[in-house]
C-alpha positions as CSV (number, residue, x, y, z in Angstrom):
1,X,116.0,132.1,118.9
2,X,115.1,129.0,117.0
3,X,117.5,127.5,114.8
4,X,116.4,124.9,112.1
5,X,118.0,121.8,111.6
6,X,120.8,121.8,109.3
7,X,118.6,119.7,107.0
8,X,116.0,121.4,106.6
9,X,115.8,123.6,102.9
10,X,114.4,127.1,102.8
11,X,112.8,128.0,99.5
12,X,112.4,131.7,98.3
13,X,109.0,133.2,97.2
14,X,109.9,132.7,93.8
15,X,110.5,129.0,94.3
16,X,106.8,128.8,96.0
17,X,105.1,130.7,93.6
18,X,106.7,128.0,90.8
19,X,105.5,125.4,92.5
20,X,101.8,126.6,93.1
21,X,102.0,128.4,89.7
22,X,101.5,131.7,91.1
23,X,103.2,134.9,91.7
24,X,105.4,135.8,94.1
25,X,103.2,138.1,95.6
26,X,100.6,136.1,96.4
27,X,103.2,133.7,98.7
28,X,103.5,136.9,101.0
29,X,100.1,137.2,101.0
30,X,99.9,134.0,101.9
31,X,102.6,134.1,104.8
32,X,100.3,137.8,106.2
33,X,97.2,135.6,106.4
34,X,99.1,132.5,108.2
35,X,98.5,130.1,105.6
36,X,102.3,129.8,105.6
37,X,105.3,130.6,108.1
38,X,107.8,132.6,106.8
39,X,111.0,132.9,108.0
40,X,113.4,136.6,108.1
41,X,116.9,136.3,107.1
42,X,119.2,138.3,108.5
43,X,118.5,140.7,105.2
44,X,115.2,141.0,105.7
45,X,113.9,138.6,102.7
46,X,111.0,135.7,103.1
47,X,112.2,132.0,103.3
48,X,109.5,129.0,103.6
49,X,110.5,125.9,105.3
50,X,110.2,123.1,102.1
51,X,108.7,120.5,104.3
52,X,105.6,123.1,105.0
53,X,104.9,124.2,101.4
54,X,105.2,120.4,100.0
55,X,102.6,120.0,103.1
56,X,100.2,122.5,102.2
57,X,101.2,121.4,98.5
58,X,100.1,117.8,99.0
59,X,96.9,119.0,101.0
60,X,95.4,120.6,97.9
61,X,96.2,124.4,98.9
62,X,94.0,124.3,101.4
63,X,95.4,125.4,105.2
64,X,94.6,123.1,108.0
């Protein structure tokens, strides 16, 4: 299993969608087409790593 360093912030879909001022939604969507890696927690719920989504942020919305 992959831990993450202990620095590293998650963000919820709701905190994603703020930033790209969309909904929620469309941040799974989003995650199902690989634009974005989501992470499980132990409850089941989506978590982006902050690094990626300021990433893909900076780049414009556009995937690399």
């Amino acid at each position: 299993m992959n831990r993450l360093p202990d620095s590293e912030n998650l963000l919820t879909p709701t905190e994603v969608a703020a930033l790209f001022h969309v909904n929620a939604k469309t941040v799974t969507r989003w995650a199902n087409e690989g634009k974005l890696t989501s992470i499980r927690t132990l409850g089941g719920h989506r978590r982006y790593r902050e690094s990626e989504v300021l990433k893909l942020r900076n780049s414009g919305g556009k995937s690399e």
